[in-house]
C-alpha positions in Angstrom: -97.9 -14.4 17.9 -97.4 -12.8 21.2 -94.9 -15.7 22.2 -92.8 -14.5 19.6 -92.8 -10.3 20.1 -92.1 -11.2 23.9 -89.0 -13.3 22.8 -88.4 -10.9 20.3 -88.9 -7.6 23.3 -86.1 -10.0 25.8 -83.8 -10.6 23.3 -83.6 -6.5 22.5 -83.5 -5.8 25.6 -80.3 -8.3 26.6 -78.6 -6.7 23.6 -79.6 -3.2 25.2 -78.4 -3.9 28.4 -75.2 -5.7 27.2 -73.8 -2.4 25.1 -75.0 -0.6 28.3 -72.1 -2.4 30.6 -69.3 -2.4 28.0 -69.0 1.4 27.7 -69.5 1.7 31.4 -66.1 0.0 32.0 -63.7 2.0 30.3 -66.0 5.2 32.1 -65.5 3.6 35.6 -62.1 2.6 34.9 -61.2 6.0 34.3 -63.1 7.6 37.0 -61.0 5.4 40.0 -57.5 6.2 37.9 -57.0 3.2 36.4 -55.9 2.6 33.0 -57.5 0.2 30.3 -55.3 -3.5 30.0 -54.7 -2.7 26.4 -53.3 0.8 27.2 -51.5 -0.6 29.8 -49.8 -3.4 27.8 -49.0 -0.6 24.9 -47.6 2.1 27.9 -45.2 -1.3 29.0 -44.0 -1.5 25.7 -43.4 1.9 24.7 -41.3 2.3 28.4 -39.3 -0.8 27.2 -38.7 0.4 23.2 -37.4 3.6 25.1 -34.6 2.3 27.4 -33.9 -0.4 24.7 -33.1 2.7 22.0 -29.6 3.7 23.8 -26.7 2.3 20.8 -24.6 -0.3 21.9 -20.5 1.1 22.3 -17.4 0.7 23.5 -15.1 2.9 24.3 -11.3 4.0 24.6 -9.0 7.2 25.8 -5.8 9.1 23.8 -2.4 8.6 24.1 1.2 10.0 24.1 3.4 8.4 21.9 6.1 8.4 19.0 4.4 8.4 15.8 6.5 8.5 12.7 4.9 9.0 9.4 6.8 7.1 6.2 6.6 7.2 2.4 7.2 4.1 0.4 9.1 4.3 -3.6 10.1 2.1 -6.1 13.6 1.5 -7.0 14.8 -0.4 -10.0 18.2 -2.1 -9.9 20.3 -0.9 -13.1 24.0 -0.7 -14.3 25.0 2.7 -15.1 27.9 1.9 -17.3 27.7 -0.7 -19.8 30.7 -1.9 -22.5 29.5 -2.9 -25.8 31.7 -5.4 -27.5 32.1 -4.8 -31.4 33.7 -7.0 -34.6 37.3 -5.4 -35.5 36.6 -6.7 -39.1 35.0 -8.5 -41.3 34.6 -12.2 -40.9 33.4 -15.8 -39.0 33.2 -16.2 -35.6 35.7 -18.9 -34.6 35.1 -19.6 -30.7 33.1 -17.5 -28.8 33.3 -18.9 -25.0 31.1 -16.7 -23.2 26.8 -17.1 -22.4 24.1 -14.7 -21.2 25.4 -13.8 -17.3 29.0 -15.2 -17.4 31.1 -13.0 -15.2 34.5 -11.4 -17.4 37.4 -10.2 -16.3 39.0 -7.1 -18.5 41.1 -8.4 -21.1 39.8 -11.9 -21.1 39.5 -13.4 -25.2 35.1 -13.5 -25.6 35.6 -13.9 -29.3 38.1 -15.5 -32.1 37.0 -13.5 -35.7 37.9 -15.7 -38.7 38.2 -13.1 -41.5 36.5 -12.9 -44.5 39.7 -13.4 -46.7 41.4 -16.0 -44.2 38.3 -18.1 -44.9 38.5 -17.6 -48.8 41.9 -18.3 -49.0 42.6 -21.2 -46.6 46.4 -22.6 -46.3 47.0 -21.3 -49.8 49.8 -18.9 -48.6 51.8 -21.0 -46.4 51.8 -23.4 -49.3 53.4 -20.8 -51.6 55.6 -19.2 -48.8 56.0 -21.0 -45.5 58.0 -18.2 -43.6 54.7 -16.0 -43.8 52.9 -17.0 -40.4 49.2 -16.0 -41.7 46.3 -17.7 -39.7 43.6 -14.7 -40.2 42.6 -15.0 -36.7 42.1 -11.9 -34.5 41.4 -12.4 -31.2 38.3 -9.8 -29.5 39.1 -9.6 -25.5 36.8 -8.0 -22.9 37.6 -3.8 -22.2 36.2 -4.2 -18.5 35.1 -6.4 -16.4 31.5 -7.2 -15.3 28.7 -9.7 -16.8 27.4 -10.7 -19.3 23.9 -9.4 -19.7 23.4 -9.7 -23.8 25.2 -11.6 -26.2 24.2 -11.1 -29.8 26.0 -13.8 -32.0 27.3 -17.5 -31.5 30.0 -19.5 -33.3 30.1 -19.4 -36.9 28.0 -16.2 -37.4 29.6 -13.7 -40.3 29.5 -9.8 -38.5 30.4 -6.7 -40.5 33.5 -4.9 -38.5 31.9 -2.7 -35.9 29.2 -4.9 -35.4 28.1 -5.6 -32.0 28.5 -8.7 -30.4 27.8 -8.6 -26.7 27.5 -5.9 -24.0 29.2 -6.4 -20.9 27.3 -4.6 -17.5 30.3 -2.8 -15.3 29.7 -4.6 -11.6 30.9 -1.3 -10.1 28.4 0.5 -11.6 25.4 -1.3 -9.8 23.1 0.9 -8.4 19.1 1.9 -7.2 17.2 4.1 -9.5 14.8 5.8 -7.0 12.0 6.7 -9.0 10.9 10.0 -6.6 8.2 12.5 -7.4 9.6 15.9 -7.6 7.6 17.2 -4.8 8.7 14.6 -2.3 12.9 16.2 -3.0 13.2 17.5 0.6 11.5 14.2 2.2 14.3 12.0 0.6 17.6 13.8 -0.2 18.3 15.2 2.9 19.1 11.8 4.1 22.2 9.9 3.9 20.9 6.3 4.0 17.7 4.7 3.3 16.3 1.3 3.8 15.5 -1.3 0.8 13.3 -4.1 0.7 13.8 -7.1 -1.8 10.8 -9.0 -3.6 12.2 -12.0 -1.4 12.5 -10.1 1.8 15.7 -9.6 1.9 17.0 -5.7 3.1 19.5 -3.7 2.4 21.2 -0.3 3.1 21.6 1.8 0.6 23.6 5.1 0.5 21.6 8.1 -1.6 23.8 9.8 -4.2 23.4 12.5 -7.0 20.0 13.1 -8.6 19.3 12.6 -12.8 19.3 15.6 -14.5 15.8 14.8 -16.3 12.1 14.8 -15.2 9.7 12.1 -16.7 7.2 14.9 -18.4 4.5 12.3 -17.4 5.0 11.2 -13.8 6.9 14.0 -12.9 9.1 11.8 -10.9 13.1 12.1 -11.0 15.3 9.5 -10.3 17.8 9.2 -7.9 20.9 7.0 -7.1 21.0 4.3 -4.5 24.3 3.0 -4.1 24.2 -0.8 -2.1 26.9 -2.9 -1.3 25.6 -6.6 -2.4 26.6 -9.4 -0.6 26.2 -11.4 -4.0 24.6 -10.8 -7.4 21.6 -8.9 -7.8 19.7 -9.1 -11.2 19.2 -5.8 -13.0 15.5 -4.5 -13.4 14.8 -5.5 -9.9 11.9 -3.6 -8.3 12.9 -2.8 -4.5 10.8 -1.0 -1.9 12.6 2.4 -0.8 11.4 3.1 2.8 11.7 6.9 3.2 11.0 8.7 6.9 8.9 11.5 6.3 7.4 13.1 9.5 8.5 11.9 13.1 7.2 13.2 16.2 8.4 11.5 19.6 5.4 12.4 21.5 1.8 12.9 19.5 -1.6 12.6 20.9 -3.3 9.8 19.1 -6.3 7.6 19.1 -7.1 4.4 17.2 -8.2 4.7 13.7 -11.9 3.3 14.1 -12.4 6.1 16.6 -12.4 8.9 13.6 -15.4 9.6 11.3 -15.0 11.7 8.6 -17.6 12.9 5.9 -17.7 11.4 2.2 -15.0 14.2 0.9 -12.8 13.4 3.8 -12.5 17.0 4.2 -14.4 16.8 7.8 -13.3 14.4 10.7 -15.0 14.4 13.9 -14.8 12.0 16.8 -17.9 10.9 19.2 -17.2 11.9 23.1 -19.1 11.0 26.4 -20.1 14.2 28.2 -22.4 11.4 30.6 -22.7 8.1 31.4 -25.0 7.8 28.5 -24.7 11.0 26.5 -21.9 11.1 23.4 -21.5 14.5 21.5 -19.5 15.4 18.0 -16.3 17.2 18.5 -14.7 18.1 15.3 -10.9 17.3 15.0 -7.9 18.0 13.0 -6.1 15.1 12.7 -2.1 14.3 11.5 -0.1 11.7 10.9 -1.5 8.3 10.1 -0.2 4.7 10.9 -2.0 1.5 9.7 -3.8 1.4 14.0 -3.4 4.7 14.9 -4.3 8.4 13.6 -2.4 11.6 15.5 -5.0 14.3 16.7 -3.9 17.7 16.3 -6.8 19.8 18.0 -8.4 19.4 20.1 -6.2 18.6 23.4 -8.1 15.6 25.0 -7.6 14.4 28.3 -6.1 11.1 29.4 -9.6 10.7 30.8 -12.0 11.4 27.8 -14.2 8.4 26.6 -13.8 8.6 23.3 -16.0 5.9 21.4 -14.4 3.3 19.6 -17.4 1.3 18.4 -20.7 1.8 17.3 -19.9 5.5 16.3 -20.5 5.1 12.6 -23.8 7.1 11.7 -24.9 8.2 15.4 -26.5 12.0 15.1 -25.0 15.1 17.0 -25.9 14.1 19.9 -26.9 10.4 20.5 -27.7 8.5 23.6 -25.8 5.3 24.1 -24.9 2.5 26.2 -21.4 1.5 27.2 -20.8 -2.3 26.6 -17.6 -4.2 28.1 -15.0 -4.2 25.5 -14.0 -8.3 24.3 -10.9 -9.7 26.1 -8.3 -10.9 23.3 
């Protein structure tokens, strides 16, 4: 029995002694100055998450140059004056030796009419009387020239006099319909020529002439005549792309476009600038025109030496530490 309360009295004691020297560590520790391993490893990491919490960014600078700023319409390719070809009486169509996009002089035959009582009556008359030279034909010629862009009856149809038979599309007439909203007026026809642009790539230069006298109520757009001298035929309903110069300044401070933040209205734009080597502020801006790589800044006047950041911008606060990276060699 008193084997076992000594064993018991050592083994309290080692436990005793053992708690003893732990917390007397950390206490001498502290009392020479020096700091825990644990705390030290958590100070190292800290110290590292700090340096490492500087945004990567790169960087560029403004610059003078021409900016232009352009509008871009629709124009549809039309004839303006068209000649409708009618039946002079009643009867068959003989001959009609014309098609969809045939190309007719003025006064070229389009149609031989049979008439109704010609047809009824045959060679009856010139077997009763053979000095009467009656053939019931009447020949229907062209009033203009131009093409043929609808054709409404073949051979042996029966048309009513004044029926239409074809419509003939003036060549001369050939023209643009700018379709150009009514605020844009100013923008557009105060020039003399303007540029058009072909589904197919081809361009031409067109010559701006006199405006409709009606406004679509809807789209509030007006259209305006594009005169073009074609090198060959052009169909009509052709959409073409009107390049129109709007704004041009010959020397305009500018940045490129990734460099300007703006809020969710886009009624706020701001830019990021280094005031340090590691410091970038928000400077609001007002900017002007825009090209697809480059935005104009009105205000404020930078200089050729401000670091303006190009990258890594989006989201950083008022002020934001960050750190300059080399920008990528094309």
């Amino acid at each position: 029995m008193k084997q076992h309360t000594s064993f018991f009295r050592i083994a309290l004691y080692s436990i005793f002694f053992a708690v003893v020297a732990c917390n007397h560590q950390p206490e001498q520790e502290a009392a020479t100055g020096k700091a825990p391993a644990s705390a030290k490893k958590a100070g190292e990491n800290a110290n590292a998450d700090s340096v490492d919490a500087r945004t990567p960014v790169t960087v560029t600078t403004v610059s003078q140059e021409p900016l232009n700023d352009y509008i871009e319409l629709n124009a549809v390719s039309a004839f303006l004056q068209k000649s409708y070809v009618k039946a002079n009486a009643n009867g068959y169509l003989q001959s009609a030796d014309i098609y969809p996009g045939k190309y007719v002089e003025a006064g070229q035959s389009l149609f031989t009419l049979k008439t109704k009582e010609a047809q009824s009556i045959g060679n009856s008359i010139k077997l009763l009387d053979s000095s009467l030279q009656f053939s019931g034909l009447n020949r229907i010629n062209a009033n203009q020239h131009g093409y043929i862009t609808q054709l409404n009856h073949q051979s042996g149809d029966y048309v009513q006099d004044g029926e239409q038979l074809a419509v003939i599309s003036d060549r001369n007439s050939f023209v643009f319909l700018l379709d150009l909203p009514y605020e844009l007026r100013p923008a557009v026809l105060n020039k003399r020529t303007v540029e058009l642009t072909l589904p197919d790539g081809e361009k031409l230069t067109g010559t701006i002439g006199p405006a409709m006298p009606t406004v679509d109520s809807a789209s509030q757009t007006q259209n305006i005549v594009i005169r073009v001298n074609i090198p060959h035929a052009i169909p009509e309903n052709l959409i073409a792309k009107v390049r129109v110069l709007k704004t041009a300044h010959n020397s305009a401070q500018s940045l490129p476009g990734a460099a300007l933040l703006t809020d969710e209205t886009e009624t706020a734009f701001w830019v990021m600038k280094m005031i340090d080597s590691a410091t970038a502020v928000k400077v609001s801006v007002k900017k002007g025109i825009e090209t697809p790589d480059r935005i104009e800044i009105i205000s404020p006047l930078f200089s050729p030496s401000d670091r303006i950041l190009l990258t890594g911008n989006y989201g950083l606060p008022d002020t934001a530490k960050v750190k300059i990276e080399e920008e990528p060699k094309p």
